[in-house]
N, C-alpha and C positions, 0 to 999 in steps of 0.2 A: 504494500500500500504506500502511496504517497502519503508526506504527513500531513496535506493538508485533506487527502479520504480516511485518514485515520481520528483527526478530530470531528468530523463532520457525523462520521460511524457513530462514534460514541457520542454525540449529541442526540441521534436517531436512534440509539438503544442498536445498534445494528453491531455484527460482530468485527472486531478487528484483531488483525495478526500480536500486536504487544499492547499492553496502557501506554495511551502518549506522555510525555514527559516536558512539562513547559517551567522554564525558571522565571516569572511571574513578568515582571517590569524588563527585563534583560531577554532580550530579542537577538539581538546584530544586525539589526535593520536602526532602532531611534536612537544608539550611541553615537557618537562621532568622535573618536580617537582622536581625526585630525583639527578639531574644530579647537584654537588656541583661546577661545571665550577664558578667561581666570574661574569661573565658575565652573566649568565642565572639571568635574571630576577626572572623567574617564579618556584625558591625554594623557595619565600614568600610564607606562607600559607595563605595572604590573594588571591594567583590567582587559591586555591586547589577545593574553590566549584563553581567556573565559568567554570575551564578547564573541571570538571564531568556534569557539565550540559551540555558543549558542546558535550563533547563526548555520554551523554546520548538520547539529547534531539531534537538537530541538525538534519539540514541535510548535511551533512561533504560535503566541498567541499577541497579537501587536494590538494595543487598547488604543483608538481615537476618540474624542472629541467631537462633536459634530454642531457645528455653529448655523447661525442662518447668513445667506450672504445680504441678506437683506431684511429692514428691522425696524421698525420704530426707535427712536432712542431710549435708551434707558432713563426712568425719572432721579433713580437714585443717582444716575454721572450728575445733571446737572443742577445737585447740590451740592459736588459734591470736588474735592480738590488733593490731587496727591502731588506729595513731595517723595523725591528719591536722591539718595545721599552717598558716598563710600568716607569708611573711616576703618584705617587701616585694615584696609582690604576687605570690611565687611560690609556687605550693601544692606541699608537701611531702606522703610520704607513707612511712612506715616501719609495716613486716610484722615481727611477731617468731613465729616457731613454735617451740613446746617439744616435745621427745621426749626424755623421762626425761630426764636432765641435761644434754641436747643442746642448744642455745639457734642457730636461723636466722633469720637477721637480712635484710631486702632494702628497700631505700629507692627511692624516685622522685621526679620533680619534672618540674611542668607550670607553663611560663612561660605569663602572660596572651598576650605578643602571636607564640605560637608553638603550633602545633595538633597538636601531640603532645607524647608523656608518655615521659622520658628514664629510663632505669632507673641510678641512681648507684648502687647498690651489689645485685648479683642474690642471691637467696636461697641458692645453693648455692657451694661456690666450691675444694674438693675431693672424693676420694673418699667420707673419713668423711662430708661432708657428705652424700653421696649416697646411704649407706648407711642414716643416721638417715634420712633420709626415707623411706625404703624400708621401716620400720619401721610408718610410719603408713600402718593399715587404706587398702584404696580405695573409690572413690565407689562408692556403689547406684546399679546399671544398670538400674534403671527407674523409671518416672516417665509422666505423662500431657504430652502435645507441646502448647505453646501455641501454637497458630496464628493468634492475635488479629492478632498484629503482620506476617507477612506479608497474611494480607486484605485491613484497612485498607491495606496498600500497594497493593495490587493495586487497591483501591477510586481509591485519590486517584486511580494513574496510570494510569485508564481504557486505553485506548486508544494511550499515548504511548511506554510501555516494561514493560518486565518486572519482577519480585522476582529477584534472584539469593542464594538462601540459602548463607550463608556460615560457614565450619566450618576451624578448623586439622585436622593430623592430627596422631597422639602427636608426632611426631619435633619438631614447633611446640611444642609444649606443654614437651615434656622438654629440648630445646635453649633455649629461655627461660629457665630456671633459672636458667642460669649465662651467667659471662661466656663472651663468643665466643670467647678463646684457651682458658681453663679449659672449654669444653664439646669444643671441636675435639678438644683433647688425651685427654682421658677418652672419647670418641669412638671416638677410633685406638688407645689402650693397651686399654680394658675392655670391649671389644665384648658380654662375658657379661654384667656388671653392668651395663652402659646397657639391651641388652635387654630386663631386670626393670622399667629405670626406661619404657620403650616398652610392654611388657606392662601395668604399670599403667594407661597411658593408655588403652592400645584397646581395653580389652576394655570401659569406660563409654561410648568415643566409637565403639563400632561396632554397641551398644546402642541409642545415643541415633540414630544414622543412621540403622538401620534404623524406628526408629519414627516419624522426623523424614520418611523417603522415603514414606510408608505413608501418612502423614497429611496430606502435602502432595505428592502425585505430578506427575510432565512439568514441574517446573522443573527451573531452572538453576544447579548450584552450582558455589560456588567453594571448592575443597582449598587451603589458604597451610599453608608448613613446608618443602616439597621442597627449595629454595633450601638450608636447613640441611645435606644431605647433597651439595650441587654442587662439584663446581671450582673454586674450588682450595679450600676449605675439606674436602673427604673425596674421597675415590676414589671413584670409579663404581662399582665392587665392595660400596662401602658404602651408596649408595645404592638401589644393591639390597635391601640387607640390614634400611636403616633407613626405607626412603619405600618400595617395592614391597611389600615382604612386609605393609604396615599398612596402607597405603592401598586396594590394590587390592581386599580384600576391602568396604572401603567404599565406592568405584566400581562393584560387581557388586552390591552394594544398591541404590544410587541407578537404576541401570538395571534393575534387580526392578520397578519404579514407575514408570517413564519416564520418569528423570531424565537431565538431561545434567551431566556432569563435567566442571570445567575445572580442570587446575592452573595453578597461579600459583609463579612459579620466575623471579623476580631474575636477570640476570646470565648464568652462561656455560650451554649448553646444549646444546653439539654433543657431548659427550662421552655426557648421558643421554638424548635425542631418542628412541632405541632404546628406552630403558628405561622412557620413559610412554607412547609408543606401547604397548609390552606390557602395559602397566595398565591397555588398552583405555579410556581417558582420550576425552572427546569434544572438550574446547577446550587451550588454552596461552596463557598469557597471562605476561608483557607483550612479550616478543620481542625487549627491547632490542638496538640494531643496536651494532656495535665502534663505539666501543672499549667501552662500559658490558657486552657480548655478547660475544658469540665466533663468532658466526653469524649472517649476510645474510637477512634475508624472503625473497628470491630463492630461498636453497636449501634453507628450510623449506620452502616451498609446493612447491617441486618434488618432493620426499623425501617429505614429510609429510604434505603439504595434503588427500589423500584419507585420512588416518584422523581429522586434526584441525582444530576452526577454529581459526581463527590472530586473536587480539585484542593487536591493536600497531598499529607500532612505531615511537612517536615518543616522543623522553625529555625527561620534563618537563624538565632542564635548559636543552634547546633551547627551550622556548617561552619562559622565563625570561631568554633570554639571547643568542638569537640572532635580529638583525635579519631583519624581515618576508620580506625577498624571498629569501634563501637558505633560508630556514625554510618558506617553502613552496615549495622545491624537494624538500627533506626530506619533504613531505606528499606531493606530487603520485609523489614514486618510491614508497611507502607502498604506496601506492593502486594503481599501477603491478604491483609486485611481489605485492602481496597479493590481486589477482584475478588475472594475467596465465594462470597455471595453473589445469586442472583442479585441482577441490579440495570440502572440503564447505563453507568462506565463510572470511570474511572480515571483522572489525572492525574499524575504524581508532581508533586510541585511545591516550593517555597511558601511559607509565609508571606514573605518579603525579599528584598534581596536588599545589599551592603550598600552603604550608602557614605563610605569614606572615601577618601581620595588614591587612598594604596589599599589593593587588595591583598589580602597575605598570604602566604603558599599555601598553608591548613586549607584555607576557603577556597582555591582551586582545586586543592587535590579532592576535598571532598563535594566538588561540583564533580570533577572527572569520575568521581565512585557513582555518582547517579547516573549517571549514560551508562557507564562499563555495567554496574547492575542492570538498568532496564531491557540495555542489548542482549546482554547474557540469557534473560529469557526469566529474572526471580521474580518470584512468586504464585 
């Protein structure tokens, strides 16, 4: 099988020759080695023979974005004014948005030899804050879908892998605001006022799916946010409230087009398993095993494994950190657990991937243990 009939199988419950094997974010298609930006990490030539193994060896799962090329303005830009800054080598970045005498403020900073963007100070940080925002108009729900940039992907990776178009849902959006104790708490106290801040989001971003599922039909997306309503951070009851009642109508979209759905949910899971199951969700991703989880591959796939495919579960920490031959003890039970049961598939795949600017030999050699095991034929 090629790997991009070997992902497409396992989305279709259909059989394939091995489990595909994707290392999440790290393709060999969106790095650029050559790209001398101070920010790109990955001009170290210790990430030059990870990124060719990916590209070689993989089955590419490449995540785009998909914007409108055409759009009403947003009302929040035009309140709204950023500054960007470098101080010794770190780029700053402070947001102030005005509503009537209201003044929100939200800062960031992105180090050169670290590959994400840290939020020092979030733009919301009580009620009233929540309120003023609540005040500013929302986005215009339509717009024409750019599809440039999934194509060309689909172009470069012939044959090798798939596009997985990628999408928060409100609860992502409106739990970003704020800090993570300040959104938990207004969470649990103002379930009515969070609501309104949930309602703004989805009624642009269920707009934007439907027209996104319509114009790019039979791929693969990825839903990030649910994680926001999990264990222990909200009750299961809220995650009902705040991930099913929003999401689901945008999973019954993406399947209007023959889309498959995958949520993406960090951490503990045995509490809402129940709960994306009934969102009729097609995948689950990353499946972290305990302690990062709260539930074994084993008893998803047993439970689960016939409504969902299951893309895990090995935690980037371990490839970071843990010596070769135990670490792929960790793979080979993976593998083990993750086809052992009927089911509809099965990916083998990171939590995350590294995100410094030198990769260290441990973390190549035990990326090189997961191909040589997958090839080998375990589990």
């Amino acid at each position: 099988m090629t790997r991009r009939e070997r992902l497409m199988a396992t989305l279709r419950h259909e059989p394939v020759d091995r489990p595909a094997v994707s290392f999440y974010e790290l393709n060999g298609l969106d790095e650029h080695p050559d790209d001398l930006d101070p920010f790109n990490i990955y001009t170290h030539p210790s990430w030059r023979p990870l990124l060719d193994l990916a590209r070689e060896k993989t089955d590419r799962i490449v995540m785009r974005h998909v914007a409108y090329t055409t759009a009403q303005p947003d009302p929040l830009a035009s309140c709204s004014e950023t500054q960007t800054w470098l101080c010794d080598g770190t780029r700053f970045t402070m947001r102030r948005v005005r509503v009537g005498t209201h003044c929100l403020t939200s800062r960031t900073r992105r180090d050169p030899d670290v590959n994400t963007v840290w939020a020092v100070e979030h733009l919301l940080k009580n009620v009233d804050d929540l309120r003023a925002f609540l005040e500013i108009p929302g986005a215009d729900t339509t717009g024409t879908v750019d599809t440039a940039p999934v194509m060309q992907a689909e172009t470069a990776l012939g044959d090798t892998g798939i596009v997985m178009i990628d999408t928060p849902d409100p609860l992502c959006l409106a739990a970003s605001l704020f800090d993570m104790a300040d959104y938990t708490v207004i969470a649990l106290t103002e379930p009515a006022l969070f609501h309104k801040l949930l309602e703004r989001f989805a009624a642009p971003l269920l707009a934007k799916t439907a027209a996104v599922a319509m114009a790019l039909p039979g791929r693969l997306w990825r839903i990030y946010g649910p994680e926001y309503a999990a264990p222990p951070y909200l009750p299961p009851r809220l995650f009902r409230e705040y991930v099913c009642r929003y999401v689901t109508p945008m999973i019954d979209l993406i399947h209007q087009h023959g889309g498959y759905a995958r949520i993406h949910s960090h951490g503990k899971l045995k509490a809402i398993l129940d709960d994306i199951v009934a969102m009729r969700a097609d995948g689950l991703d990353p499946l972290e095993p305990p302690p990062q989880g709260d539930v074994e591959l084993e008893f998803v796939r047993a439970n689960y494994g016939e409504q969902l495919v299951l893309f895990g579960n090995l935690e980037v920490s371990d490839i970071e950190t843990m010596p070769t031959v135990p670490f792929s003890e960790k793979v080979k039970r993976a593998l083990a657990e993750g086809t052992a049961a009927p089911g509809r598939g099965f990916v083998l795949m990171p939590s995350a991937c590294p995100y410094g600017r030198h990769l260290s030999a441990l973390a190549l050699r035990n990326y090189e243990a997961i191909i040589q095991l997958v090839e080998a034929g375990r589990g």
